[in-house]
C-alpha positions as CSV (number, residue, x, y, z in Angstrom):
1,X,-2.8,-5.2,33.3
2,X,-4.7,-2.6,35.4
3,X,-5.9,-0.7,32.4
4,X,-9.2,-1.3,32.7
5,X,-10.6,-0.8,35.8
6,X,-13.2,-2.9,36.8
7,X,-17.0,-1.0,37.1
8,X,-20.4,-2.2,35.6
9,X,-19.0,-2.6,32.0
10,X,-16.8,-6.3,31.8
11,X,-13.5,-6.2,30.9
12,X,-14.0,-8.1,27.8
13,X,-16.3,-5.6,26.3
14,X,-13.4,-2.9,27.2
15,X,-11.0,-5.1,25.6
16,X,-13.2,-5.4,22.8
17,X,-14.0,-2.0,22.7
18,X,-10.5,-0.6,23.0
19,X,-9.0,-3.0,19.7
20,X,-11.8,-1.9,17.4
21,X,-10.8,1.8,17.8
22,X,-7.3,1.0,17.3
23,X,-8.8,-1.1,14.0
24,X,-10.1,2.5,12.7
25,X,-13.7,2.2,14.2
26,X,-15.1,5.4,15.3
27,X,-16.4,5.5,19.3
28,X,-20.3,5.8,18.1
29,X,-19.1,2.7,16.2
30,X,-17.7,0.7,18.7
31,X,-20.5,1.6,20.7
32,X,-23.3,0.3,18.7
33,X,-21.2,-2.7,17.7
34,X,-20.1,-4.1,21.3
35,X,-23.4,-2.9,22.8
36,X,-23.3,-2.4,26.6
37,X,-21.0,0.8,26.9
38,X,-21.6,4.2,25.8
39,X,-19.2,6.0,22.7
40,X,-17.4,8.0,26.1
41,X,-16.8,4.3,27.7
42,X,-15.0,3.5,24.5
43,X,-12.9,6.2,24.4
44,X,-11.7,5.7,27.9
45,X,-10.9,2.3,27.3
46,X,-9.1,3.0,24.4
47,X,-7.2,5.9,25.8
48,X,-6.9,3.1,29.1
49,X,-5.3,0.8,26.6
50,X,-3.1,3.3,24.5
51,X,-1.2,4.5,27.8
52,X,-1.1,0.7,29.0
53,X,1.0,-0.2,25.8
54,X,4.4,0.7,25.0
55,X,5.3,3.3,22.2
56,X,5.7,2.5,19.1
57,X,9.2,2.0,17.9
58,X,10.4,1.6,14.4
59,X,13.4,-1.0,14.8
60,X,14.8,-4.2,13.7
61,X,12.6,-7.3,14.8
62,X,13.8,-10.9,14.7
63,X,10.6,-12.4,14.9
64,X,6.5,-11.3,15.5
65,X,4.5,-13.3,17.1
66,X,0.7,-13.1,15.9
67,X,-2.4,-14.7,17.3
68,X,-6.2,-14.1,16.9
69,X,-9.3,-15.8,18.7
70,X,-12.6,-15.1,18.4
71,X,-14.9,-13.3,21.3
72,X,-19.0,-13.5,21.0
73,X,-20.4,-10.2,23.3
74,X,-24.4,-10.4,23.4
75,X,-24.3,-12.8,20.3
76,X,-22.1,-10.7,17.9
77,X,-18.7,-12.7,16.9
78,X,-15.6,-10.2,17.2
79,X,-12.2,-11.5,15.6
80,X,-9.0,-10.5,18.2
81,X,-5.8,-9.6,17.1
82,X,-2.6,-9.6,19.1
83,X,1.2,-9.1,17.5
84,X,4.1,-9.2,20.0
85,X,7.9,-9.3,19.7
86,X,9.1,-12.3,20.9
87,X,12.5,-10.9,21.9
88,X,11.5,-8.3,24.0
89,X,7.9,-9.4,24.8
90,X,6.7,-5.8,23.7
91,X,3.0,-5.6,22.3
92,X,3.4,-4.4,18.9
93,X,-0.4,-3.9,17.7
94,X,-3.8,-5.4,19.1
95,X,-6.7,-4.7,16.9
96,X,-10.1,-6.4,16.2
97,X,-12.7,-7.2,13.3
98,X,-16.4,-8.1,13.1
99,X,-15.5,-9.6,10.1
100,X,-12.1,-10.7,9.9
101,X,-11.7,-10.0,6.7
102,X,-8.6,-10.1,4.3
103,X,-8.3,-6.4,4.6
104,X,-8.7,-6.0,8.1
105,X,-6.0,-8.7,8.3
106,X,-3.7,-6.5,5.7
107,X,-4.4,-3.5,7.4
108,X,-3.1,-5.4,11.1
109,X,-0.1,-6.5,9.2
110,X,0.4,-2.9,7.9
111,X,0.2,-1.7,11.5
112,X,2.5,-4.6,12.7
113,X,5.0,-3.8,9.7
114,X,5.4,-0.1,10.3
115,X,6.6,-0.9,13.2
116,X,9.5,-2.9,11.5
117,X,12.8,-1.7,10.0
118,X,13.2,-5.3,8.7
119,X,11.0,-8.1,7.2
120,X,11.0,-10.4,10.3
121,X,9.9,-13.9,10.6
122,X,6.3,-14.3,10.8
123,X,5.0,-17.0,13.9
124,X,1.1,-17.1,13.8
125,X,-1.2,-19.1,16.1
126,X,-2.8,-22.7,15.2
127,X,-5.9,-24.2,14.9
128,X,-8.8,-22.2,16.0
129,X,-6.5,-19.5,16.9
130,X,-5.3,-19.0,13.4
131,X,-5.8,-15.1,12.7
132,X,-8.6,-15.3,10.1
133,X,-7.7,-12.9,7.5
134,X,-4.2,-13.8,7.5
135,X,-4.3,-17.0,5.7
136,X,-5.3,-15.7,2.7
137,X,-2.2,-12.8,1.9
138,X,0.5,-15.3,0.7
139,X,3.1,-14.9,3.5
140,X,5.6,-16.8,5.0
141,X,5.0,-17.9,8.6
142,X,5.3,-21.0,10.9
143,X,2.3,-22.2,13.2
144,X,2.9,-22.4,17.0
145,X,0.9,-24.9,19.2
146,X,-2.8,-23.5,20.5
147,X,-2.2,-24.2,23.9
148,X,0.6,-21.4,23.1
149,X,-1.5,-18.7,22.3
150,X,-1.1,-15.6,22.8
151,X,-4.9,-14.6,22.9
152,X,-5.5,-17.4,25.3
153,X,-2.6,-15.9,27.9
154,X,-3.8,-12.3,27.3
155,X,-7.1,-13.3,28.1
156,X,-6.0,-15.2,31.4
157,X,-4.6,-12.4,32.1
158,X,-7.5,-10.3,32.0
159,X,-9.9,-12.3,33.3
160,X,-7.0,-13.5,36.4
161,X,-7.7,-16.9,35.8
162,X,-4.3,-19.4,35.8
163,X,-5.8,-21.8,33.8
């Protein structure tokens, strides 16, 4: 969790930053859209991120775990999203939104899926963690408690708080 070192730009605006170039945003992009950090800050955070995570391997999943929450930086909402394997715990894909949309939410699942030999059983966050652009593509999945979520214990970790 040392990824992002800690200097005049937040770590939530890193985090931020970071998942909405692995969502296809350009760095000028991300830039204007988290406001506070420059294009170069962006890429560092997303090159700080892409050498935290493990690599992507193509192999047979039992089950994902998927979780979204939603982040406001200088008024502006930003949808999270966060995909893990729960038998081995790996990060599979963390991207994020501005507007959550259906699409975005296909295109996280398409990221999540290549990843997949398999068609593996689908666990997504509850109640206000319910990944928004999710709902709406007619899968198969079973809600997990909030207090469970995945967003929520990424972000404790982050922040360093034990709540």
């Amino acid at each position: 969790m040392k990824a992002f070192q800690r200097n005049r730009v937040e770590v939530v605006r890193k985090v931020v930053a970071a998942a909405l170039c692995c969502g296809g945003y350009s760095y000028r992009e991300v830039a204007k859209l988290v406001g506070g950090l420059s294009y170069i800050a962006a890429r560092d955070a997303y090159f700080a991120m892409l050498t935290s995570l493990p690599e992507e391997a193509k192999r047979n999943r039992r089950e994902v775990a998927i979780d979204g929450g939603d982040v406001v930086l200088d008024g502006n909402q930003f949808h999270v999203w966060l995909a893990r394997d729960v038998d081995s715990g790996d990060i599979m894909a963390f991207q994020a939104s501005p507007l959550a949309s259906p699409e975005d939410g296909a295109k996280f699942l398409s990221t999540v899926a290549s990843q997949c030999s398999n068609k593996p059983y689908l666990r997504l966050g509850s109640g206000t963690n319910t990944p928004k652009g999710l709902l709406n593509l007619d899968l198969y999945f079973q809600a997990t408690p909030a207090s469970n979520s995945l967003i929520g214990r990424l972000g404790r970790m982050i922040l360093g708080n034990s709540n």
